[in-house]
C-alpha positions in Angstrom: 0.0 0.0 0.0 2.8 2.2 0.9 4.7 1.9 -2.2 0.7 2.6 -4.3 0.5 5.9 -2.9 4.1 6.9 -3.5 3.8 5.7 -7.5 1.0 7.9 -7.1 2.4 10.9 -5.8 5.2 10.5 -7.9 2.5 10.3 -10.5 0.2 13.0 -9.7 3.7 15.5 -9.7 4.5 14.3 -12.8 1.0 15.0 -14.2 1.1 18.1 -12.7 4.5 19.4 -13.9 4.0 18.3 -17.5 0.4 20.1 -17.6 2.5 23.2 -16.3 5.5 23.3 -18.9 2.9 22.6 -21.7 0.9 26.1 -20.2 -2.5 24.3 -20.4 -5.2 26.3 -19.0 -5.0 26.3 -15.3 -8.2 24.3 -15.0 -6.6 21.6 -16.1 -4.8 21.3 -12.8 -8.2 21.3 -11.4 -9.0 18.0 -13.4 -6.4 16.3 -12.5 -6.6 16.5 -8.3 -9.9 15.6 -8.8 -9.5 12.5 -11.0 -6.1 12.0 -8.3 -8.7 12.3 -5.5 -10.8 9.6 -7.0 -8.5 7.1 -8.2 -6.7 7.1 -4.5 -10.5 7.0 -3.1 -10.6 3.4 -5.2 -7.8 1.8 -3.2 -8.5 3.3 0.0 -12.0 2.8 0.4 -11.2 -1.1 -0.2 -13.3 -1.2 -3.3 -11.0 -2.7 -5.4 -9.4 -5.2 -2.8 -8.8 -8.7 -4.1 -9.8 -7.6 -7.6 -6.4 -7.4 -9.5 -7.8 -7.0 -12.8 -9.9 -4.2 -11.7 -7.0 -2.5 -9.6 -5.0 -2.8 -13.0 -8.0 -0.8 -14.7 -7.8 1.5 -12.1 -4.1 2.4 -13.3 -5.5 2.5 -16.9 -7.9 5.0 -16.1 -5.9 7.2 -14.0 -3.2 7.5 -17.1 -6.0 7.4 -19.3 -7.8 10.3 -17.5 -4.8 12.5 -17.4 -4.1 12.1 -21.6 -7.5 13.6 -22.0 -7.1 16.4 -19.3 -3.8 16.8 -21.2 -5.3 17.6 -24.8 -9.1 18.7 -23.1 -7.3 21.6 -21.5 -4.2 22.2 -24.2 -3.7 25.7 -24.2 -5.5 28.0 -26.5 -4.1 30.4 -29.5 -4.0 34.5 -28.7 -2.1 36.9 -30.2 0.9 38.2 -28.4 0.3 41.4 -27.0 2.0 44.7 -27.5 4.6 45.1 -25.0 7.1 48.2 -23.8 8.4 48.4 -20.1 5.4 49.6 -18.6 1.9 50.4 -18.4 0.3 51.7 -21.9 -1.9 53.4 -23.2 -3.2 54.2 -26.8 -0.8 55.9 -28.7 -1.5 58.9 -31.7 -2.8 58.3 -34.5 -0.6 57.7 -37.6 -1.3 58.4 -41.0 0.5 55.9 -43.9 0.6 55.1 -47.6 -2.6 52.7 -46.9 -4.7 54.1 -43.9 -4.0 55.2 -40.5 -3.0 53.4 -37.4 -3.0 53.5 -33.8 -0.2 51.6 -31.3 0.6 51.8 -27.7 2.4 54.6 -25.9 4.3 53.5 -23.0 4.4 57.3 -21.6 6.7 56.9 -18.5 9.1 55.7 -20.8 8.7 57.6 -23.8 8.2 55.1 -26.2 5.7 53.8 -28.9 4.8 50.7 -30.5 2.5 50.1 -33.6 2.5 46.2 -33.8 1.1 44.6 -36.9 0.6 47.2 -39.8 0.4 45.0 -43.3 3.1 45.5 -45.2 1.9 43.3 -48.2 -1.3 41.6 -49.0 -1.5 37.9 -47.3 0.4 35.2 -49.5 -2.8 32.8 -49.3 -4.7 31.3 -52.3 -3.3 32.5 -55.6 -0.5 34.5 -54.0 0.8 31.5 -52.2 4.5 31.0 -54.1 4.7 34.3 -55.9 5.7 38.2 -55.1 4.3 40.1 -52.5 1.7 42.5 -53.7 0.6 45.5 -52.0 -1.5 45.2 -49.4 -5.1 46.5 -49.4 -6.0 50.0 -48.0 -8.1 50.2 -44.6 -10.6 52.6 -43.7 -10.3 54.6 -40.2 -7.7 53.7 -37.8 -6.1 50.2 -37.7 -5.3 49.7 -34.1 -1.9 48.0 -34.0 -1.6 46.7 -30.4 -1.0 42.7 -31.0 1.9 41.2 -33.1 0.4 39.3 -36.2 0.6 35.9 -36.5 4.5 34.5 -36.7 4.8 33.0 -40.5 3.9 29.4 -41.0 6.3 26.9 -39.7 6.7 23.8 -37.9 5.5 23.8 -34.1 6.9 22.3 -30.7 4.8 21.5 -28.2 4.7 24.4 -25.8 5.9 21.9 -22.9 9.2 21.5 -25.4 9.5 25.3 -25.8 9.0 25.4 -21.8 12.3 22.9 -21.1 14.0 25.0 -23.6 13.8 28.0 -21.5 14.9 25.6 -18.0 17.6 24.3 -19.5 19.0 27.0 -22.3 17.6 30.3 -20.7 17.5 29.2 -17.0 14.6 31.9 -17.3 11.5 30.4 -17.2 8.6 31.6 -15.1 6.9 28.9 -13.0 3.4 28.7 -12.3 2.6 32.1 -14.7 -0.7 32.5 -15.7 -0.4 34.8 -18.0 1.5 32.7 -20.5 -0.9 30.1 -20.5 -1.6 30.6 -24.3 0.3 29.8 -27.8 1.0 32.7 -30.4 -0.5 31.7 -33.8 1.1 30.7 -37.0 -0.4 31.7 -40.3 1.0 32.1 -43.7 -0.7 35.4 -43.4 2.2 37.2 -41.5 3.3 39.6 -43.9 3.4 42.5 -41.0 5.5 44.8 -40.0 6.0 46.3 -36.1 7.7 50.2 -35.4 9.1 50.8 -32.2 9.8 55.0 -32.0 10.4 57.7 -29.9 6.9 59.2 -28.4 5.6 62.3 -29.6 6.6 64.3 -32.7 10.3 63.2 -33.8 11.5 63.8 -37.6 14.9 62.8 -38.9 15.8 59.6 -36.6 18.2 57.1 -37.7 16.1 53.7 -38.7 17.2 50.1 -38.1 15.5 47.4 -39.7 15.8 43.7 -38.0 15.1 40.9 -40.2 15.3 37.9 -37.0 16.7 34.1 -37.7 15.7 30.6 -37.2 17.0 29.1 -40.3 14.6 30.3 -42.4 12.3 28.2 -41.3 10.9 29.1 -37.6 11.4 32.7 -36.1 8.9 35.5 -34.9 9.5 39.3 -34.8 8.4 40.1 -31.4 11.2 38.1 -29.6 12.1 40.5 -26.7 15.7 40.2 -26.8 15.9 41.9 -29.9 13.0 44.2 -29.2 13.4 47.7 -30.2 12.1 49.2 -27.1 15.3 50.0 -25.7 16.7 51.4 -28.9 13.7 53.6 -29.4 14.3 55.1 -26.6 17.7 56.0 -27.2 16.6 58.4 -30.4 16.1 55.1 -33.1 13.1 54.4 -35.3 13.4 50.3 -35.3 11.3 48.1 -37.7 11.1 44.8 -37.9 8.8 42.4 -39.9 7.7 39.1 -40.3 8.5 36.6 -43.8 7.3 33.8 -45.9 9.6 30.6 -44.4 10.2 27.3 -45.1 8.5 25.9 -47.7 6.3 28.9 -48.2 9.3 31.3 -48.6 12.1 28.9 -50.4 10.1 26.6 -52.8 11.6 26.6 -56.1 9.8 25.1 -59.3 10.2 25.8 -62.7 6.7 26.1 -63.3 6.5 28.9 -61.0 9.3 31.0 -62.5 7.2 30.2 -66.1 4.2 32.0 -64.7 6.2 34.8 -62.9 6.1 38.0 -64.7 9.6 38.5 -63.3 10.7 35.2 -64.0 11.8 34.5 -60.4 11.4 31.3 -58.2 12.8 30.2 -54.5 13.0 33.8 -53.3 9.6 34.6 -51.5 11.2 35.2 -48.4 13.6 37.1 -49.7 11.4 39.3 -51.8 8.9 39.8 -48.6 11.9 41.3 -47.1 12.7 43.8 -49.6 8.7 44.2 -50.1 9.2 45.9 -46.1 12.1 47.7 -46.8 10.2 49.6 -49.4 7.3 50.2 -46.8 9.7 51.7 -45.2 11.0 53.7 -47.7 7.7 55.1 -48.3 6.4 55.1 -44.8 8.9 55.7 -41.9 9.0 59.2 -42.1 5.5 59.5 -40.9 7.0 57.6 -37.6 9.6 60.2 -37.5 12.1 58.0 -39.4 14.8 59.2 -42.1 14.6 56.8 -45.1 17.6 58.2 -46.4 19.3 56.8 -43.5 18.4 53.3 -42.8 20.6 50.5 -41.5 19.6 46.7 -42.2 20.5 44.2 -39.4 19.9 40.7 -39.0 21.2 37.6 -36.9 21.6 34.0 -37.6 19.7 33.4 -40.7 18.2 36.8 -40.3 22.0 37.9 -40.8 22.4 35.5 -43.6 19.7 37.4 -45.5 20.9 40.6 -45.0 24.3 39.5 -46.3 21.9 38.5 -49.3 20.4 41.2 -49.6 23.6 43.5 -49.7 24.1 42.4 -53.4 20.4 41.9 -54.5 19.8 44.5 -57.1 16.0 45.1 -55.8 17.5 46.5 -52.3 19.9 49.0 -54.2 19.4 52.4 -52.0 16.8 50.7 -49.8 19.8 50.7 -47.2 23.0 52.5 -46.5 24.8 50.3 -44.0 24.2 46.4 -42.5 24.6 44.9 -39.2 25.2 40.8 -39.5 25.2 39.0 -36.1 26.6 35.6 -36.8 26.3 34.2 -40.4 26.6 35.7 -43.8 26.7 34.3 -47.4 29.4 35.5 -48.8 31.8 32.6 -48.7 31.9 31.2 -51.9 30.3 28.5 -50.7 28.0 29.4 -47.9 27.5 26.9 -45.5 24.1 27.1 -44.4 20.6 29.6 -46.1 21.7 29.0 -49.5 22.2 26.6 -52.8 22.2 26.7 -56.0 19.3 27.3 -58.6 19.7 23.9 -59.9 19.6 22.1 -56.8 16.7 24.3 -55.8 14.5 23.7 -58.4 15.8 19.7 -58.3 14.6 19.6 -54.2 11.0 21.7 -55.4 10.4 19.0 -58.1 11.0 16.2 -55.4 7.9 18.2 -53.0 5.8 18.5 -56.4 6.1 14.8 -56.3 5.3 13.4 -53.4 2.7 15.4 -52.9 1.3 14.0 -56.2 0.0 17.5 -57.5 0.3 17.9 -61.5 -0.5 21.3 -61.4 0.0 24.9 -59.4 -3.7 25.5 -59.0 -3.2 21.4 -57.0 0.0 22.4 -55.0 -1.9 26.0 -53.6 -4.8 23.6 -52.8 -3.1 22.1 -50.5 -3.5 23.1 -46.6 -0.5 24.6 -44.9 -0.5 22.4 -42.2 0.1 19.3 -44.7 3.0 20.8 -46.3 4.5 22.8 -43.4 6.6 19.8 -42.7 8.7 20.2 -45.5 10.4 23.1 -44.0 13.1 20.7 -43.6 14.2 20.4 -47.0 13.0 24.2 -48.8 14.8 26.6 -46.7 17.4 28.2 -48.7 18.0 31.3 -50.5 18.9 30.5 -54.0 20.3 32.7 -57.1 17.0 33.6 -59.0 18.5 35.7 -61.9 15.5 38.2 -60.1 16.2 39.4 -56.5 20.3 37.4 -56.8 21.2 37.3 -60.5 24.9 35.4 -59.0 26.5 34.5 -56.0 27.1 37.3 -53.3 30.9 36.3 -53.5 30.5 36.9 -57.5 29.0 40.2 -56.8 31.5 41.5 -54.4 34.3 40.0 -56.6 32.8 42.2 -59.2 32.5 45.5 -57.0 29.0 45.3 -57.1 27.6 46.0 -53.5 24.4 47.4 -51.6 26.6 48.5 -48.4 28.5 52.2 -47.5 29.6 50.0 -43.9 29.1 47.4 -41.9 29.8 46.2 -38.8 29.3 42.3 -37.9 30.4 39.7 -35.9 30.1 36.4 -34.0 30.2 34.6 -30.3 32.6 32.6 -28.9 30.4 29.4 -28.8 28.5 30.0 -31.8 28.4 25.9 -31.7 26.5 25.4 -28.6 22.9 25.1 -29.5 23.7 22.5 -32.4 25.8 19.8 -31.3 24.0 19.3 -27.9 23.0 15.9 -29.1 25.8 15.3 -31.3 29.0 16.2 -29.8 32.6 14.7 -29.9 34.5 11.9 -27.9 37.7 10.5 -28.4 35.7 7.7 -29.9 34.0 9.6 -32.7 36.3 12.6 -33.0 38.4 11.8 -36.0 35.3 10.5 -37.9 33.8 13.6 -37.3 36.6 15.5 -39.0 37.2 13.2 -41.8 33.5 13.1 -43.3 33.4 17.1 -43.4 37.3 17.8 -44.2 38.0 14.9 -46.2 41.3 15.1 -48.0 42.4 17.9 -45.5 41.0 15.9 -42.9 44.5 15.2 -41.5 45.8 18.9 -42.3 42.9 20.0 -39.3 43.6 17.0 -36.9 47.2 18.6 -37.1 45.8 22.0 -35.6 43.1 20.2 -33.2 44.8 17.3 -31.8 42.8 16.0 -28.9 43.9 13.3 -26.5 40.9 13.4 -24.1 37.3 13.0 -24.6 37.3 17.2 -23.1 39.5 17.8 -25.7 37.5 16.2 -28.5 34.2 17.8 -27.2 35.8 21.3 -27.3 38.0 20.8 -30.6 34.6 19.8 -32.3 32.6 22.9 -30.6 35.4 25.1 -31.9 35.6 23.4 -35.7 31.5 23.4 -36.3 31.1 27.1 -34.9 34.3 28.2 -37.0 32.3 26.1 -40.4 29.1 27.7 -39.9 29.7 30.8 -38.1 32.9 32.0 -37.9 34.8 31.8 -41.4 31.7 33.3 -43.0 32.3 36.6 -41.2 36.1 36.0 -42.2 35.3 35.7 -45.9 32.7 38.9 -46.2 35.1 40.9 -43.8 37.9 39.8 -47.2 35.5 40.7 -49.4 34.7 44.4 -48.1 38.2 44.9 -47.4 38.9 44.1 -51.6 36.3 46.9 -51.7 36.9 49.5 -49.4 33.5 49.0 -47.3 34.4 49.8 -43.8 33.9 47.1 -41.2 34.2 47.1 -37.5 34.1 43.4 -36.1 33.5 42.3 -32.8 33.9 39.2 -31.2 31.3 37.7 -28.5 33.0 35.9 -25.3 31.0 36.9 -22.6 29.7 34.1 -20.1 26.6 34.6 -17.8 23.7 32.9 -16.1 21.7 32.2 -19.7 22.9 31.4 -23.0 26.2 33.0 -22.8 28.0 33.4 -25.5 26.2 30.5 -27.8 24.4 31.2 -31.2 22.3 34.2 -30.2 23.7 34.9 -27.0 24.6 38.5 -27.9 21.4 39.8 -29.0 20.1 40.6 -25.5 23.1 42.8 -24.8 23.6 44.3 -28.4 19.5 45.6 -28.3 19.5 46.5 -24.6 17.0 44.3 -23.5 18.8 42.6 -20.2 15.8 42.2 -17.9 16.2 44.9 -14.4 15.6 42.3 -12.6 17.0 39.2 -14.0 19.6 37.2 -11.8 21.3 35.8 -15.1 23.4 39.2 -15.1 25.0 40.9 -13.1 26.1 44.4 -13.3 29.3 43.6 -15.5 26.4 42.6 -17.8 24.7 45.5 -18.0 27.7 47.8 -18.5 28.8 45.3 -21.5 25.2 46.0 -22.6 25.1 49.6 -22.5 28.8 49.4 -24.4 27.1 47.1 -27.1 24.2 48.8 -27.8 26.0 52.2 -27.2 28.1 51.0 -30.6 25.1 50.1 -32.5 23.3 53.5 -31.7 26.2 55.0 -33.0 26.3 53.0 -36.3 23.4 52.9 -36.9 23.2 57.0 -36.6 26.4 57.9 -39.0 27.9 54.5 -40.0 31.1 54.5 -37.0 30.5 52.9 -33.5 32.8 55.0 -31.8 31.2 57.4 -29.5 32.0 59.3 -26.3 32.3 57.0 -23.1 32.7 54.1 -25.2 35.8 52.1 -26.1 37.6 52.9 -28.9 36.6 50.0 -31.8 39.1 50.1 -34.9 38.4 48.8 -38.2 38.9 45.4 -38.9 41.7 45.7 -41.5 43.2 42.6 -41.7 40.4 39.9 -41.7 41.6 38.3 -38.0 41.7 41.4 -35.9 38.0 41.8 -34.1 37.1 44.0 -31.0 36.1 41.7 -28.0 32.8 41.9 -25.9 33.4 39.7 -22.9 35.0 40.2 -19.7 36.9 43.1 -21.1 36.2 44.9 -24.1 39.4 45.3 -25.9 41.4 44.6 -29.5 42.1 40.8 -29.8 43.2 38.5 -32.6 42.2 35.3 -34.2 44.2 32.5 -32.8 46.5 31.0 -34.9 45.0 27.2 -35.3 41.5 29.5 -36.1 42.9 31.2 -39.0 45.0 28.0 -40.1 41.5 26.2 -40.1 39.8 29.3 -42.3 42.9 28.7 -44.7 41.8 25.5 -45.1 38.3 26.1 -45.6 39.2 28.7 -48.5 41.5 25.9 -50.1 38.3 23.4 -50.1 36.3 26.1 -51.1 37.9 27.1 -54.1 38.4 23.6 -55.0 34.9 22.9 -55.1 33.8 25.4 -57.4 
């Protein structure tokens, strides 16, 4: 009997942790004491005495009971609301291109949001897999005070998204019922969000944020690069929602055929540049200069903007870029991007198995049957439209979208990736030769490892320097050959969340470190207000230096970078590092 009710408290914590991390409604919790309360009743009551195959129902019905509380009480779908740092009210009214809109004013603060305005029409129907068009015009005011739907793409469940936070973050918020909800996913996302100063400001700088996630999951209202902070410091900041996945990267021939344009595999892409005339046309009713916009992006979001510097459809749609760990100009980029042929080869494999003969078939079919295939159409490709070559061919040509740029990446760039899939002793050296090859041995040379600790970091150290690093190594070659100035930084700084793994920086680089987060400390903040300090300053007139900040030089020499960690000061590449980029050029230019 003893060891019954401890299976079932251990059972009935379980229950009750799992309904908690998957934010079902709080009901739900409810439920499941009572049907606890019942089941235990059957045991100690004597009911069930003697009767095994009953007791062994009972155990059914209990599990059985909490799988329906589980999916009876699943949480619900809201928009995300409109957030700042304090209590809001309704903003002024703004007038635009296509109507007027309303946001939220955060007055203590002095800072407004306008969350949601269309920037396109919705890619449903018969614009599902061609160019944004224009979106329709609205009558009265538009109020703007929820994010729009984050473009379609694959879900978790929440109770995934929840460990994710426990164990990446160390941030999550137990027992919040606020939260209790999931944001929406729609392919009708084509929405833009403007964070300005309150009141009646003309001339700001602008910064446009185009966020990551591979191109295939993402959402724009992510608070660590929120432009709240920013916006408070004298910034217009935009950012906008995309077509990904499948519904932003598909790539058939028969597409391109009907495109007046001629252009396939870029929707994403083209959504991007569709906002980036929006803004162009609209930001100086938000107090904005168009004339002086920088575009800023991070992960695949920075891959995009590295795109998009040599697209000719962004040509004077942006003066200078911010890339936060990836670009595509490598002449083989490792990650966002392949070639046309291989494009169009992978769409043609969806066509068929799908078993759709025709377009009017394939935009038929719900999203939710094809968001799947976000696995295999998620890469930028050369169009002959929005890219008529290669980045690398472009800049090896002169031809360039960018007056400066400053970029960079984190010291642990690898951490999020090979958490499942790291290095031993064991599988070290198999690692290295599937992805090096022929100069397999030539990298074992600069990472020898003897321990199962030194496999584990050699590996870390190889994959970010693949993905991450050398990308950064090979655009800051590139604008060097050109003239572009660029200032690079280098990410090292440890603390209580991610650290300095993939995406690490953002929080510090958009000023967005929670006042009262234990995670940092006040070493963190001061990094912050450097960081941000150097992007205000960029983005304003194209040079992060600024009074009470560091001095940050140039990066003239492809290996020198400024470091953001425990001090912020020049630093250099370390030797094996650049002997491993070498390398990676060698392969590269082999393989074209």
């Amino acid at each position: 009997m003893t060891a019954r009710r401890i299976i079932t408290g251990l059972l009935f914590i379980l229950f009750f942790l799992i309904l908690e991390l998957d934010r079902n409604k709080f009901w739900g919790w409810i439920l499941l004491a009572v049907a606890t309360v019942c089941f235990a009743a059957l045991f100690e009551t004597g009911v069930l005495k003697g009767r095994t195959l009953l007791k062994v129902g009972a155990w059914a019905a209990y599990i059985g009971a909490f799988a329906g509380i589980f999916f009876l009480t699943f949480p619900g779908v809201k928009n995300i609301p409109a957030k700042l740092f304090g209590e809001l009210t309704e903003s002024s009214v703004v007038s635009i291109a296509d109507g007027k809109v309303s946001g939220v004013l955060d007055a203590s603060a002095g800072v407004e949001l306008y969350a949601g305005i269309p920037y396109a029409a919705p890619p449903v129907g018969e614009l599902r897999w061609r160019e944004p068009q224009d979106p329709e015009p609205w009558d009265g005011v538009l109020k703007c005070c929820e994010f729009a739907p984050m473009a379609m793409q694959p879900r978790n469940l929440p109770l995934y998204d929840s460990i994710t936070r426990i164990v990446g973050y160390h941030d999550y918020k137990w027992f919040d019922l606020s939260d209790n909800y999931r944001p929406p996913v729609s392919e009708d996302a084509l929405y833009v969000n403007v964070w300005k100063p309150a009141g009646e400001v003309t001339g700001l700088p602008v910064l446009v944020f185009i966020h990551g996630g591979s191109l295939q999951t993402g959402q724009p209202w992510y608070e660590d690069y929120s432009g709240k902070s920013l916006a408070r410091d004298g910034a217009v900041v935009v950012n906008m929602g995309y077509r990904l996945g499948v519904f932003g990267y598909l790539a058939l021939e028969e597409l391109a055929e009907e495109s007046p344009n001629g252009t396939t595999g870029n929707y994403g892409l083209l959504d991007q540049i569709k906002a980036l005339e929006w803004v162009r046309d609209n930001i100086s009713s938000f107090g904005g200069d168009p004339s002086n916009v920088t575009l800023a992006g991070e992960s695949a979001g920075s891959a995009s903007v590295s795109a998009l510097c040599t697209s000719p459809l962004a040509k004077g749609l942006f003066r200078r870029v911010i890339m936060e760990s990836s670009t595509v100009a490598s002449k083989i980029p490792p990650h966002s991007y392949r070639s046309y042929s291989d494009a169009l080869a992978s769409g043609k494999e969806f066509k068929e198995k799908y078993g759709c003969a025709t377009l009017e078939e394939l935009r038929a079919l719900p999203a939710e049957k094809i968001v799947g295939a976000a696995e295999t159409e998620h890469h930028m490709t050369v169009d002959g439209y929005a890219l008529v070559e290669d980045p690398y061919e472009s800049y090896m040509k002169g031809v360039y979208n960018e007056e400066a740029a400053l970029h960079g990446f984190n010291s642990r760039e690898s951490g999020p990736f090979i958490i499942f899939s790291g290095a031993n002793l064991k599988n070290y050296e198999d690692k290295v030769r599937d992805y090096f090859g022929d100069r397999a041995d030539d990298v074992l040379a600069l990472y020898p490892a003897k321990t199962d600790e030194e496999a584990a970091e050699n590996w870390a150290e190889i994959y970010g320097a693949v993905f991450f690093d050398y990308p950064h190594y090979a655009y800051n070659a590139l604008a060097r050959r050109n003239g572009i100035p660029t200032y690079e930084y280098y990410f090292s700084k440890t603390n209580g969340s991610l650290g300095s793994w993939h995406s690490g920086e953002m929080i510090y680089a958009y000023g967005n470190i929670p006042d009262g987060s234990s995670n940092y400390d006040d070493g963190d903040r001061e990094l912050s207000r450097i960081f941000k300090g150097y992007f205000l300053n960029f983005i304003k007139n194209g040079d992060p230096n600024g009074e009470g900040l560091p001095r940050f030089d140039e990066n003239a020499d492809s290996v020198s970078y400024l470091e953001l960690g425990e001090t912020v000061a020049p630093t250099k590449e370390t030797a094996r590092k650049v002997g491993l980029f070498e390398i990676l050029s060698a392969m590269q230019e082999n393989d074209r």
